[in-house]
N, CA, C and O atoms as CSV, one atom per row, in Angstrom:
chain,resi,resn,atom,element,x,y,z
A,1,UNK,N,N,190.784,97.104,162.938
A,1,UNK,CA,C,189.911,96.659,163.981
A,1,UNK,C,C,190.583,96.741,165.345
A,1,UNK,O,O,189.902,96.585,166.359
A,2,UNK,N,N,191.715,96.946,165.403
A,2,UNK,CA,C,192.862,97.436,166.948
A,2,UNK,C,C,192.115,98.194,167.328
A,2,UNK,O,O,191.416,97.801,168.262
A,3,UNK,N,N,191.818,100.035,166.674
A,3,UNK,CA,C,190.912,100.610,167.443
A,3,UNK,C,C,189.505,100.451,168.164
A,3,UNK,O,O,189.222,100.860,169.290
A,4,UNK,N,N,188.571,99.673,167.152
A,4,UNK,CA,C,187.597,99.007,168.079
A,4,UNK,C,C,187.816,98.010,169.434
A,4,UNK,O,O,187.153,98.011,170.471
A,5,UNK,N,N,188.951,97.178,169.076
A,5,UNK,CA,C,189.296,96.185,170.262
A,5,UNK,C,C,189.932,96.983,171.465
A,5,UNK,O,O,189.394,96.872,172.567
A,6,UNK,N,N,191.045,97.779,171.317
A,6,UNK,CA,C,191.081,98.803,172.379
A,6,UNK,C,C,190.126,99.548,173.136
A,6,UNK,O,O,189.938,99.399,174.344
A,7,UNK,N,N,189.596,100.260,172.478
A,7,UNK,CA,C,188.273,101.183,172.845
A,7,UNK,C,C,187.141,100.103,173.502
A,7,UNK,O,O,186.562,100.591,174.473
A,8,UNK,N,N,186.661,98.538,173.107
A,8,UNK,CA,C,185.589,98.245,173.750
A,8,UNK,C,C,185.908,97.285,174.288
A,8,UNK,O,O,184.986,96.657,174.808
A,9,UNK,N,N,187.138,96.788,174.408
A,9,UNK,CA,C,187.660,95.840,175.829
A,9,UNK,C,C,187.571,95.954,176.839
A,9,UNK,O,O,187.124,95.026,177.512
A,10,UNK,N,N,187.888,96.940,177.315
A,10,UNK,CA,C,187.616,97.565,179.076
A,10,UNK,C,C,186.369,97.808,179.284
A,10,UNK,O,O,186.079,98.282,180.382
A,11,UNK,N,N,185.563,97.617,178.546
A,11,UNK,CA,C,184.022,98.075,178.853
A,11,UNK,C,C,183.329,96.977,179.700
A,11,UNK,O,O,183.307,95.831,179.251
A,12,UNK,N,N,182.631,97.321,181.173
A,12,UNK,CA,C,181.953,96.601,181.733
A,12,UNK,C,C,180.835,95.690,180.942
A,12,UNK,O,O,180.130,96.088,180.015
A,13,UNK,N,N,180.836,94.358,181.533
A,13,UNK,CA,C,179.892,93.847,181.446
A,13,UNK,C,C,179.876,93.035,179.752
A,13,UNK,O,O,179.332,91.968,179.467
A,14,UNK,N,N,180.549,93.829,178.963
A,14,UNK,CA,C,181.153,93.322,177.234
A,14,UNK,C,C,181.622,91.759,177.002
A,14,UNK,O,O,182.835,91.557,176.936
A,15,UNK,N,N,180.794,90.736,176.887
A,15,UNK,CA,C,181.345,89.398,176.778
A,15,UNK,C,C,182.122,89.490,175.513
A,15,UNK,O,O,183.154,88.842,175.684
A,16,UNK,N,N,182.077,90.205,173.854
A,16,UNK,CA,C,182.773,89.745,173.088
A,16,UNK,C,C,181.688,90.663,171.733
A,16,UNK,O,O,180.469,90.700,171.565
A,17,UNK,N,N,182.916,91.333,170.938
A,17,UNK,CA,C,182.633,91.948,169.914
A,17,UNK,C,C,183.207,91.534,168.824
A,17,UNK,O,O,184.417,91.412,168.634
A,18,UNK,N,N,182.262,91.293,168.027
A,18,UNK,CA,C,182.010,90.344,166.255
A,18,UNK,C,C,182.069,91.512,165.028
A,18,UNK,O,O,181.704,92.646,165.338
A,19,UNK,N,N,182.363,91.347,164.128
A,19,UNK,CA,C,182.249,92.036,162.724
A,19,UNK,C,C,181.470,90.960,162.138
A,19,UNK,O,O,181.454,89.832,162.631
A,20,UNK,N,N,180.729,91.332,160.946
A,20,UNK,CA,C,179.615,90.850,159.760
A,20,UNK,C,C,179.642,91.836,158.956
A,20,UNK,O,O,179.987,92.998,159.169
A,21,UNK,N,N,179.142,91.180,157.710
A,21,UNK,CA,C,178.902,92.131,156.822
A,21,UNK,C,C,179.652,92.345,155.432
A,21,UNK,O,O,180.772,91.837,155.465
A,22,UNK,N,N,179.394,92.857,154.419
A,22,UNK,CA,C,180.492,92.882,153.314
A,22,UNK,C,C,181.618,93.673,154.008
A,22,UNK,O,O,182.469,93.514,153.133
A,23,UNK,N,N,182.144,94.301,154.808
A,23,UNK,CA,C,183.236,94.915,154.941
A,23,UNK,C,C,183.731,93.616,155.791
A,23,UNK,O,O,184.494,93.030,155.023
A,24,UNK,N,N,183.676,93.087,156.682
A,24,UNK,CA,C,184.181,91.929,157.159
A,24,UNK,C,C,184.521,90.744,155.840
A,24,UNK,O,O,185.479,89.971,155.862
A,25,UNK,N,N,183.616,90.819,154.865
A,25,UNK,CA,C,183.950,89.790,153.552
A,25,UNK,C,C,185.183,90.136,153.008
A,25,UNK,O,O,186.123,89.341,152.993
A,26,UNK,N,N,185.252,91.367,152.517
A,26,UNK,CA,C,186.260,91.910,151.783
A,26,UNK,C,C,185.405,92.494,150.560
A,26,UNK,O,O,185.807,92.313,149.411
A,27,UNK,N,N,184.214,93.199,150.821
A,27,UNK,CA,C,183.779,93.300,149.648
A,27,UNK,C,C,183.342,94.649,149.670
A,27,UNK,O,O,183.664,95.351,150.629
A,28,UNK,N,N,182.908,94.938,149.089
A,28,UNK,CA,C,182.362,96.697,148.651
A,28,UNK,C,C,181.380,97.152,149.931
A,28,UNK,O,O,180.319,96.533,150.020
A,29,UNK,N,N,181.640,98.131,150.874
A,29,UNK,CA,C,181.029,98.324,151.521
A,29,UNK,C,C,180.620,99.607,151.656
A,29,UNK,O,O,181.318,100.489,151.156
A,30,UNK,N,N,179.086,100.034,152.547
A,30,UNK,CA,C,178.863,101.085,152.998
A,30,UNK,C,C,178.871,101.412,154.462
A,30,UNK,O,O,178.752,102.510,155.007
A,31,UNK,N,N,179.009,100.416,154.894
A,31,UNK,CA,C,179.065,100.850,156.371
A,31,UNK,C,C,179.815,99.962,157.323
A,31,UNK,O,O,180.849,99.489,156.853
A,32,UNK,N,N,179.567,99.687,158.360
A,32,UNK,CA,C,180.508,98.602,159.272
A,32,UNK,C,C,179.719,97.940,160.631
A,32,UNK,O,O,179.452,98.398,161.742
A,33,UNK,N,N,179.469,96.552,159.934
A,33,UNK,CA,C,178.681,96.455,161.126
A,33,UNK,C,C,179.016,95.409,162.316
A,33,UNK,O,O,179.385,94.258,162.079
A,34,UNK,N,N,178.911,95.734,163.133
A,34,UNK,CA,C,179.477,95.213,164.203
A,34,UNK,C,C,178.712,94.700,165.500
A,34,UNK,O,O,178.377,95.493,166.379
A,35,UNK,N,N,178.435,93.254,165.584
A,35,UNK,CA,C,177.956,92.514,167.054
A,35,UNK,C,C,178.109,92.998,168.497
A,35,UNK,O,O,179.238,92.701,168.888
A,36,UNK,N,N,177.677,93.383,169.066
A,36,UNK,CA,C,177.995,93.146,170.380
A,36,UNK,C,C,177.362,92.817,171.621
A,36,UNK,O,O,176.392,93.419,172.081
A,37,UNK,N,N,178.016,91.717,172.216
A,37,UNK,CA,C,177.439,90.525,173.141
A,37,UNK,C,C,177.419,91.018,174.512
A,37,UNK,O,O,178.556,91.111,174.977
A,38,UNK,N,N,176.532,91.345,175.265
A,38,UNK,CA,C,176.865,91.275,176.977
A,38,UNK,C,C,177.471,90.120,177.634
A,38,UNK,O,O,177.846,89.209,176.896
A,39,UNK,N,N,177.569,90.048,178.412
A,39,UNK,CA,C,178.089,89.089,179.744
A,39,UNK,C,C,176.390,88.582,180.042
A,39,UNK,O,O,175.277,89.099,179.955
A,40,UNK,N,N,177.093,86.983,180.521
A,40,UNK,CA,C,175.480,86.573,180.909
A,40,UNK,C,C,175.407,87.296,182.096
A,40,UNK,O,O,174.489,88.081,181.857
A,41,UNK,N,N,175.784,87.517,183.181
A,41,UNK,CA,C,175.942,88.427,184.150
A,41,UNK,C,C,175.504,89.603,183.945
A,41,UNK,O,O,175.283,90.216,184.989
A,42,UNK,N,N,175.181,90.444,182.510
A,42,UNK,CA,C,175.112,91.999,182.975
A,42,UNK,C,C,174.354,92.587,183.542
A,42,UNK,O,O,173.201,92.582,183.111
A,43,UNK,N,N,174.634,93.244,184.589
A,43,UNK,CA,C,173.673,94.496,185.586
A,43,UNK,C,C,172.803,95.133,184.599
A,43,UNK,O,O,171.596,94.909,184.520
A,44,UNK,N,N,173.602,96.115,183.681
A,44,UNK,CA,C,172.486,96.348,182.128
A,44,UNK,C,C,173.112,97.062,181.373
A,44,UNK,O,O,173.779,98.086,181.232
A,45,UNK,N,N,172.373,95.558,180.611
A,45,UNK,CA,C,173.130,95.540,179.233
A,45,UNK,C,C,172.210,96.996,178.491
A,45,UNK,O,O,172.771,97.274,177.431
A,46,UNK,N,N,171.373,97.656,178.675
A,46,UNK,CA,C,171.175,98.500,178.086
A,46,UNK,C,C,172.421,99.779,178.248
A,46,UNK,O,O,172.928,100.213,177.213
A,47,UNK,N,N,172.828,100.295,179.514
A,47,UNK,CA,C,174.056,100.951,179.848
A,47,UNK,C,C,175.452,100.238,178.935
A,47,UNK,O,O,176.306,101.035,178.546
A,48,UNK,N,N,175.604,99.009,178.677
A,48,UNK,CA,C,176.467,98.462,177.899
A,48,UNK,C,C,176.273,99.150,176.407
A,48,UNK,O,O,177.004,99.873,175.730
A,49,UNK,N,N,174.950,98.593,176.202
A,49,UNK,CA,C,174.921,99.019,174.684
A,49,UNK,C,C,175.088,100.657,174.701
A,49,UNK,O,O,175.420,101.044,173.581
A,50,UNK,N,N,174.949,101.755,175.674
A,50,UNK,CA,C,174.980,103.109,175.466
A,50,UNK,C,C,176.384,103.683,175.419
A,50,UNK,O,O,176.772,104.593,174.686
A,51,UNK,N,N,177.215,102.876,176.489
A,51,UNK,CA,C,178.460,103.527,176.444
A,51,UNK,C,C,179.108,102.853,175.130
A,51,UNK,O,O,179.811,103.653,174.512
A,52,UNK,N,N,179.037,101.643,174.595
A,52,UNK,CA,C,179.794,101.143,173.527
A,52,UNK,C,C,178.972,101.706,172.211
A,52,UNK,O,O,179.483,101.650,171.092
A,53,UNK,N,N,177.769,102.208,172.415
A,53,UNK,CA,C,177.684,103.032,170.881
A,53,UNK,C,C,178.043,104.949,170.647
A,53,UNK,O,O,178.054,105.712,169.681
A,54,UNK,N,N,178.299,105.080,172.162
A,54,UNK,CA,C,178.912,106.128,172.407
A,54,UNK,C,C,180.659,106.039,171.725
A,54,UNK,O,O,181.078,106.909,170.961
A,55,UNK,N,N,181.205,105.267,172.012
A,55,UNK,CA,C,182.594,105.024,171.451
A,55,UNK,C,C,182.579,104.751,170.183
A,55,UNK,O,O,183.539,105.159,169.530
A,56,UNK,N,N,181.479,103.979,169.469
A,56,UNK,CA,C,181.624,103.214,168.100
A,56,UNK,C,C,181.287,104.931,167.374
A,56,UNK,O,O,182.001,105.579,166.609
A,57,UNK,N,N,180.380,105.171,167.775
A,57,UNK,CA,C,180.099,107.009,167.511
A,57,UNK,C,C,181.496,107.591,167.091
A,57,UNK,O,O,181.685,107.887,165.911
A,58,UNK,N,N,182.198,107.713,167.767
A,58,UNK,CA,C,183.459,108.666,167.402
A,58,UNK,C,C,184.035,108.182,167.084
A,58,UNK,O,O,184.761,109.014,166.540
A,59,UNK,N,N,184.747,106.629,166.789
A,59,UNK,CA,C,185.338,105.725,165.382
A,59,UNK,C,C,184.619,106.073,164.229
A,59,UNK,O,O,185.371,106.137,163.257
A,60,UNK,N,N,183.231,106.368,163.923
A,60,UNK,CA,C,182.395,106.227,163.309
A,60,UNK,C,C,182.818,107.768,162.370
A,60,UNK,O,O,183.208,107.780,161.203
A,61,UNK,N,N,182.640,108.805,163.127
A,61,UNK,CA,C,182.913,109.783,162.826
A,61,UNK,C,C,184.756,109.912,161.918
A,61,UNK,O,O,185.089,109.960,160.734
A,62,UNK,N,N,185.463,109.925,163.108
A,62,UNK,CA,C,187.161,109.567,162.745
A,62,UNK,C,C,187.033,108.604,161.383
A,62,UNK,O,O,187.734,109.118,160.512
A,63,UNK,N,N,186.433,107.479,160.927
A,63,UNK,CA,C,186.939,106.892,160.146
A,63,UNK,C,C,185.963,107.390,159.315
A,63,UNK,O,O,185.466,106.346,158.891
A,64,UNK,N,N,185.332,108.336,158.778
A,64,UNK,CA,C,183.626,108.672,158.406
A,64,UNK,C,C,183.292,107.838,157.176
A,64,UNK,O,O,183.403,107.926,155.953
A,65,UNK,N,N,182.799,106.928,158.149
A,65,UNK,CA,C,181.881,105.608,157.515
A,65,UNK,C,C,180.776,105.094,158.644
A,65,UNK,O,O,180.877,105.471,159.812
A,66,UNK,N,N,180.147,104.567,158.386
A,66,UNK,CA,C,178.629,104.522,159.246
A,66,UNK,C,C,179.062,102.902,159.876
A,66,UNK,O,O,179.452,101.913,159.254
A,67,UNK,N,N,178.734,103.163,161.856
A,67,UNK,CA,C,179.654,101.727,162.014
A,67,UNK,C,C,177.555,101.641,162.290
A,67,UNK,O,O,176.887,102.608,162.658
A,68,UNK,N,N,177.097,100.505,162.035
A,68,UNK,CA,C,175.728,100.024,162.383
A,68,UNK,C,C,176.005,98.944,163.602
A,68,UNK,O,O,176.270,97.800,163.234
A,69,UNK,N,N,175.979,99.126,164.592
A,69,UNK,CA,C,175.559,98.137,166.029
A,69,UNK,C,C,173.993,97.178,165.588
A,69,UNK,O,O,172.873,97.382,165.120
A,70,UNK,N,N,174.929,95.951,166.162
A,70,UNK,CA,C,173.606,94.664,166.881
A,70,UNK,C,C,173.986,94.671,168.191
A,70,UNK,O,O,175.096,95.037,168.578
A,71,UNK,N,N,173.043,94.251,168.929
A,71,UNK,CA,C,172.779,93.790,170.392
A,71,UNK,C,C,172.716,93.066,170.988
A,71,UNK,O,O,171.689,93.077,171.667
A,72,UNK,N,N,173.406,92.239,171.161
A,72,UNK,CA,C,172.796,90.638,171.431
A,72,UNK,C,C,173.129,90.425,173.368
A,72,UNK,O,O,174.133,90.712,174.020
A,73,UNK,N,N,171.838,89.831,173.788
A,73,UNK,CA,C,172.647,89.421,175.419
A,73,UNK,C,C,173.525,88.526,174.768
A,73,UNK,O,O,173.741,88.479,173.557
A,74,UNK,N,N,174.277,87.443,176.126
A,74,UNK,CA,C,174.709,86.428,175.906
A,74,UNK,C,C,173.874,85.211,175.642
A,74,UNK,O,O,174.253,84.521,174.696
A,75,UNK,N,N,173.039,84.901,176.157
A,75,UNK,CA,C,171.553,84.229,175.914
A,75,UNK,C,C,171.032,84.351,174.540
A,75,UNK,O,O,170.324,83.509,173.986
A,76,UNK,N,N,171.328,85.165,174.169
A,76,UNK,CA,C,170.463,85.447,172.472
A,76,UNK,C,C,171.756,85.180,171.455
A,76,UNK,O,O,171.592,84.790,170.299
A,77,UNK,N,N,172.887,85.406,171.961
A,77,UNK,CA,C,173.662,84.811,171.437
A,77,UNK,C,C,174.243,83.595,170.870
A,77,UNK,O,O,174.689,83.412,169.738
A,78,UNK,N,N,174.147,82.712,171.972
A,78,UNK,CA,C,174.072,81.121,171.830
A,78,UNK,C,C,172.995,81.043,170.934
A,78,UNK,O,O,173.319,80.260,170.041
A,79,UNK,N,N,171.591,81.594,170.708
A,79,UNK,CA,C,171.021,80.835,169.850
A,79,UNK,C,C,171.077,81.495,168.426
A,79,UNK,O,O,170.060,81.789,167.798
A,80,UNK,N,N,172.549,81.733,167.906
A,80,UNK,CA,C,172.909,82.240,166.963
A,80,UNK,C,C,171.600,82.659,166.131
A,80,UNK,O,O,170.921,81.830,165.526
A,81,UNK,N,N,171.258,84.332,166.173
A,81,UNK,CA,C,169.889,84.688,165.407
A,81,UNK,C,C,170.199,85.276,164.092
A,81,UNK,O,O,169.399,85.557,163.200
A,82,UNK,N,N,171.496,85.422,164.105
A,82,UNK,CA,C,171.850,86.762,162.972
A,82,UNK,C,C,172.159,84.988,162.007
A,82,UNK,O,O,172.491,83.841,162.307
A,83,UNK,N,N,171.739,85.868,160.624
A,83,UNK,CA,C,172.114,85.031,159.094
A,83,UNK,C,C,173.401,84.479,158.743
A,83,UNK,O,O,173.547,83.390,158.188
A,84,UNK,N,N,174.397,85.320,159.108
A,84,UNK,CA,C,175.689,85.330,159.111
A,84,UNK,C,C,176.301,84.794,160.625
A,84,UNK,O,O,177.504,84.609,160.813
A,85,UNK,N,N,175.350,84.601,161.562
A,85,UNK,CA,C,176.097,84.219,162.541
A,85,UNK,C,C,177.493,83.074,162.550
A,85,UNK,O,O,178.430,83.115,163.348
A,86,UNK,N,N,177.308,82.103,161.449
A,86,UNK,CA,C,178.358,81.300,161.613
A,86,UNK,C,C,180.002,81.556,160.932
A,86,UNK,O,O,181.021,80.866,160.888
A,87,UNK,N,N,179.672,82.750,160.515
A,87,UNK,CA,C,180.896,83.120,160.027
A,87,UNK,C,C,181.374,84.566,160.446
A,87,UNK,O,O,182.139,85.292,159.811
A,88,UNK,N,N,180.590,84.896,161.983
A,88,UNK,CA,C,181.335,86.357,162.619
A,88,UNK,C,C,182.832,86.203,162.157
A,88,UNK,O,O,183.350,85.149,161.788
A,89,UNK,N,N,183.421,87.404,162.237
A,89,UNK,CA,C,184.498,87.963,162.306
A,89,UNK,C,C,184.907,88.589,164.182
A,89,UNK,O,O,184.662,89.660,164.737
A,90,UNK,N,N,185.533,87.453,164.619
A,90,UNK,CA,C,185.964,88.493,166.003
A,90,UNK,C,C,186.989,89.164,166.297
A,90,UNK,O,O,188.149,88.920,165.964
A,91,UNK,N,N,186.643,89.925,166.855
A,91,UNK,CA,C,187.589,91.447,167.122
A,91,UNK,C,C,187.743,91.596,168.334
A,91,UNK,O,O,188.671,92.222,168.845
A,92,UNK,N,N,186.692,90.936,169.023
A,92,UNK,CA,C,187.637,90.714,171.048
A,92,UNK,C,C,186.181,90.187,171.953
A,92,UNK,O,O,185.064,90.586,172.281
A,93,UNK,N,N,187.420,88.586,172.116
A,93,UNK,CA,C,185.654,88.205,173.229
A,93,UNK,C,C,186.734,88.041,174.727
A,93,UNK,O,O,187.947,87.888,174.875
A,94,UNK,N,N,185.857,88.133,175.431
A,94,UNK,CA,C,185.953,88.103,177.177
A,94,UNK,C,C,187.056,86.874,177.443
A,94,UNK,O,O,186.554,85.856,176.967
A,95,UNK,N,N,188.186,86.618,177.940
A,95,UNK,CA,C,189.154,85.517,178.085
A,95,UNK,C,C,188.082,85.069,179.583
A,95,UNK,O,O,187.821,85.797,180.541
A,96,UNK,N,N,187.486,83.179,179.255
A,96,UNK,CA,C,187.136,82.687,180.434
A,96,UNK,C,C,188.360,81.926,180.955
A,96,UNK,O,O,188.316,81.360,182.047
């Protein structure tokens, strides 16, 4: 998960990227799926989500396993929507 945290740290506007999923469990997986939160601040978060599935794209490829993106603002975040929300796996949130 170094390469994801490298690659989507510097990314504008990125409050904090989560793992879920059986590969985050330790369990038999097909793919890799991975949270990612805007800044309550973002200009747009749609440009967020394009350049960071642009990068997860070519991890995706390099490690060839299927990484599946969520979206969350920061706002949709707090009201934890995902099933698994209380047991994310984090891989790099925003230092306040």
């Amino acid at each position: 998960m170094t390469e994801i945290r490298l690659a989507l740290s510097a990314k504008n506007d990125l409050w904090g990227v989560y793992g879920f999923g059986s590969f985050f469990r330790g369990g038999d997986y097909n793919d890799i799926d991975i949270l990612l939160v805007s800044t309550l601040d973002a200009t747009s978060p749609l440009s967020t989500y394009k350049s960071c599935r642009e990068t997860l794209k070519q991890l995706s490829k390099k490690w060839n396993v299927e990484i599946d993106i969520t979206f969350l603002t920061y706002g949709e975040h707090l009201q934890k929507p995902l099933r698994e929300h209380d047991s994310l796996f984090e891989i790099w949130r925003l230092e306040t």
